[in-house]
N, C-alpha and C positions, 0 to 999 in steps of 0.2 A: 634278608632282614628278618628279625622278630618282632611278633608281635603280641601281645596283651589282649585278652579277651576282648578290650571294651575299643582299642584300635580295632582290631578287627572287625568289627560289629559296624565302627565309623567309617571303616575305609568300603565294606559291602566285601568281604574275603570269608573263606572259609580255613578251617584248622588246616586243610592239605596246601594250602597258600603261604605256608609258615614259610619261609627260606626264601621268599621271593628277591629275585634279583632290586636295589633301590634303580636302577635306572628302567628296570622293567615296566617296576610299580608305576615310575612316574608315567612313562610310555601311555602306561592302559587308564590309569587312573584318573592324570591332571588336564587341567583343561593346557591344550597347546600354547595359549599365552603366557602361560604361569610358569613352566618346567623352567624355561632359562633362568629365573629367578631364584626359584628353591634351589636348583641345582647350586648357580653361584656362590648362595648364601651357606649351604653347607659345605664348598667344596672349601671355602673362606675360614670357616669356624675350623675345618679339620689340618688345613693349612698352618695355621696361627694361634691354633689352639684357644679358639674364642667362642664362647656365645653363639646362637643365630638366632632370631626371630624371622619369619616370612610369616606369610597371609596367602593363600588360593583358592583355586574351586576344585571339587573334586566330582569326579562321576557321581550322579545319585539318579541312577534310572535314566528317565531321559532326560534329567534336569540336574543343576547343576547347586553344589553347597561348599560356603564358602568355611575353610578349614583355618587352625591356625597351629604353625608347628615350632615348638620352642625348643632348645638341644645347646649340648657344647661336646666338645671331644671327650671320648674313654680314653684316658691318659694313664697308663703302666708305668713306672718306672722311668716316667721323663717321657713316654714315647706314646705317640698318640694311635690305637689301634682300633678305632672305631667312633662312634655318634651315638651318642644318646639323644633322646628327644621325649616331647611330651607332644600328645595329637589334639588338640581343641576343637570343636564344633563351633562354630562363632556365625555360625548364616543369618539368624534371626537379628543379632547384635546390627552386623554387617549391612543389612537389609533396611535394617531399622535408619540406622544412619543415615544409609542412601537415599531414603525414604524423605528425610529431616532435609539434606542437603539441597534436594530437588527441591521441597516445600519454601525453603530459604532463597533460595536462585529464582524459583516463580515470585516472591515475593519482591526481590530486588529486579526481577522484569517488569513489573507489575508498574512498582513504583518508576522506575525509568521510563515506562509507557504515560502512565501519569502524565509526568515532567513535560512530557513529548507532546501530551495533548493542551497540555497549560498553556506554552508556548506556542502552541498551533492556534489557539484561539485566541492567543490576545494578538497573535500577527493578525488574525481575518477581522479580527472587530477592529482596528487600527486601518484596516485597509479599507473595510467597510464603510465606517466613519469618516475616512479621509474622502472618498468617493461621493457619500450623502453631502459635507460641507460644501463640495467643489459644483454639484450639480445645484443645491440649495443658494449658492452664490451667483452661480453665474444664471439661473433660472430667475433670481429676483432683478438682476441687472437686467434684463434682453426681455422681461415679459414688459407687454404695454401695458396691461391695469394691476392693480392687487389681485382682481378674479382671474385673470389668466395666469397670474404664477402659481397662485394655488393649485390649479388644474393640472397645470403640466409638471409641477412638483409633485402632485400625488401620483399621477400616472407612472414617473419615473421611478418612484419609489414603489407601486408596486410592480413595476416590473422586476426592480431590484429581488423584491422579497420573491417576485415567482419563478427567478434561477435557481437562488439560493435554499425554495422550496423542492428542487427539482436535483441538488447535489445534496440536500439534507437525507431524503430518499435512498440516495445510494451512498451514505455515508461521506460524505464528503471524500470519494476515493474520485471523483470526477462523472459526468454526464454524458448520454448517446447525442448528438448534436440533433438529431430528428426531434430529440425531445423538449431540446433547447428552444427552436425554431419552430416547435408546434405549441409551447408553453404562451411562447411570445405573439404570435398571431392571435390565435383562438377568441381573446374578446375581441376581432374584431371581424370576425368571421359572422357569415349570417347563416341562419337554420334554412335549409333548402337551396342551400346556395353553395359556389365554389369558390370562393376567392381568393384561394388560395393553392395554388397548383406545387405540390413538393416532390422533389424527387432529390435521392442523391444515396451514397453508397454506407454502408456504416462507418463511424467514426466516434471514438469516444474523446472527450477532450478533459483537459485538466481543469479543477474549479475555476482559475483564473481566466483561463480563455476562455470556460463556459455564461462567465459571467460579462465578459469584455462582447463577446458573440451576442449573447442577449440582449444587451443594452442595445447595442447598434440595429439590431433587426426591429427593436421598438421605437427609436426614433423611426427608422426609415417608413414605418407604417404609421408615425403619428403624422408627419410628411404626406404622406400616400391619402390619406383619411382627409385631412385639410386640404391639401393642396393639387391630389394626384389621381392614381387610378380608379381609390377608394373612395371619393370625392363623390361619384354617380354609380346610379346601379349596375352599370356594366361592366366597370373596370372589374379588374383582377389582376393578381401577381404571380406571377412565377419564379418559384427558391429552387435553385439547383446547387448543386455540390459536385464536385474530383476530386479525386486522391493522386497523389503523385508519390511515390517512395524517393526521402531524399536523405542524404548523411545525416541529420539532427532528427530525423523522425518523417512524416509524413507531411509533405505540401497539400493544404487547402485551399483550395479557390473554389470560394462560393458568390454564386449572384443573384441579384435581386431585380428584375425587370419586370416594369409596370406596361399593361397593355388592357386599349380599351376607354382610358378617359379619357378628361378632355386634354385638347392640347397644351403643350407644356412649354413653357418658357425659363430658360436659366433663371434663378433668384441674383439681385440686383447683388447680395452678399452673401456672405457666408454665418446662417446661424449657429444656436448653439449647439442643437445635436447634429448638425455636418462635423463642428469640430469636437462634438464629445465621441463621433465614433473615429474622426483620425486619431484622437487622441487613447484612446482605450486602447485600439491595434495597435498602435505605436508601442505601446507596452509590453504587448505579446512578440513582438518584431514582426509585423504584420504591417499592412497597410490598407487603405481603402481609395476608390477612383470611382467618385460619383461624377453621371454625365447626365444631359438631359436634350437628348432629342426628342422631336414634336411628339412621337407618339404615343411616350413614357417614358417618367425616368429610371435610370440604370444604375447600379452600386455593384463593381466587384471587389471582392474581397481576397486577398491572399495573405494567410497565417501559417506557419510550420509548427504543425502539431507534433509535441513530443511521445512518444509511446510511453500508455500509462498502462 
């Protein structure tokens, strides 16, 4: 091949480089992805006697610039006996582009994250809301005066608010259950005291379960407080946890046993938060088996946690 001063300068060749074989050049020169291409395009133009346009990167030190090479056939007397071409530097162009296009694509992910999160919070405030009417309804039905619904509606709600402070935290990507189950006790824990014995292995849960978890651990300690362990100074609870590895993720079975009050007699029915934590787990595919031998009562719990 021949070359022109100002090629030569673009491709990095010197004057004793003049005559260079074209499949050499491409050899030492192009980046390995590009060669099949140039080649095609000129093997085409000198074929058919056409035009080529391609686009590559060419050696530049250790870095790479991106060239543009324009040509059609040197045609003699009907007969095609060589390629001319024009050598472009276009890297900056090229760069620039790429540059724009990435800007453009972040921008259309941006916006689709948006979208993403719009939709994520009108399902949770929708779910939220559905959850506050249902305990707000059935809390005014089953309390015996005005003053007690108030009570046990506010408690409930803020238990709600201090899951939901505890997934706000970690982004609502999901919560440690330790943290869940210590969120939820803690006001009723005394300074100097234990009443609360936890033990159990790490597990993170999705918002959903982490909130389904937390409601139920607060009734059974509003229970425990009225009626149970926590009723006198000596009682105490004990929270345990197991992990089981199963197809859908990981089996939970956690329990709640009371030990130390006074003695305990089955309830005559079934109130509202026995049935607000069947019914929460119920949600999760989960269930709950509350019992009440004399010497505390029992709640275990089994949910299959999906890996988050």
């Amino acid at each position: 091949m021949t070359f022109s001063e100002r090629a030569l300068s673009l491709y990095g060749l010197e004057p004793k480089d003049q005559g260079m074989a074209r499949e050499e050049l491409r050899r030492l020169l192009l980046h390995p992805d590009d060669i099949a291409a140039v080649r095609t395009a000129a093997e085409q133009a000198h074929a058919h006697a056409t035009h080529y346009d391609a686009e590559y990167r060419l050696r530049h030190g250790d870095a790479w610039r991106w060239m543009r090479v324009m040509g059609g056939p040197h045609v003699v007397d009907g007969r095609t006996i060589g390629v001319h071409g024009l050598v472009q530097d276009i890297d900056e162009r090229k760069k620039a582009s790429e540059r724009l296009q990435a800007e453009i694509d972040e921008r259309e992910k941006s916006q689709q994250r948006q979208q993403l999160l719009i939709h994520e919070l009108n399902h949770r405030v929708k779910n939220i809301l559905a959850m506050v009417q249902a305990m707000a309804a059935q809390t005014l039905s089953t309390a015996a005066t005005p003053q007690a619904a108030r009570v046990a509606l506010e408690a409930r709600l803020i238990a709600l608010a201090q899951a939901h402070d505890v997934l706000t935290r970690e982004s609502w990507d999901g919560a440690e259950l330790l943290d869940i189950v210590t969120g939820a006790v803690t006001p009723h824990e005394r300074v100097g005291s234990q009443r609360f014995r936890i033990d159990g292995p790490r597990v993170r849960l999705e918002p959903k379960t982490a909130v389904s978890l937390c409601m139920a651990i607060h009734e059974l300690a509003t229970n425990a407080v009225k009626y149970g362990a926590l009723s006198n100074d000596e009682g105490w609870v004990e929270i345990g946890w197991t992990l089981q590895p199963v197809a859908a993720g990981t089996d939970l079975k956690l329990w709640w046993a009371e030990k130390g009050g006074p003695p305990v007699q089955p309830p005559d029915h079934k109130g509202f938060g026995t049935r607000l934590i069947a019914r929460s787990l119920a949600s999760e595919q989960g269930h709950a088996e509350l019992s009440y031998p004399p010497e505390g009562a029992r709640c275990e719990i089994s949910v299959v946690v999906p890996v988050v």
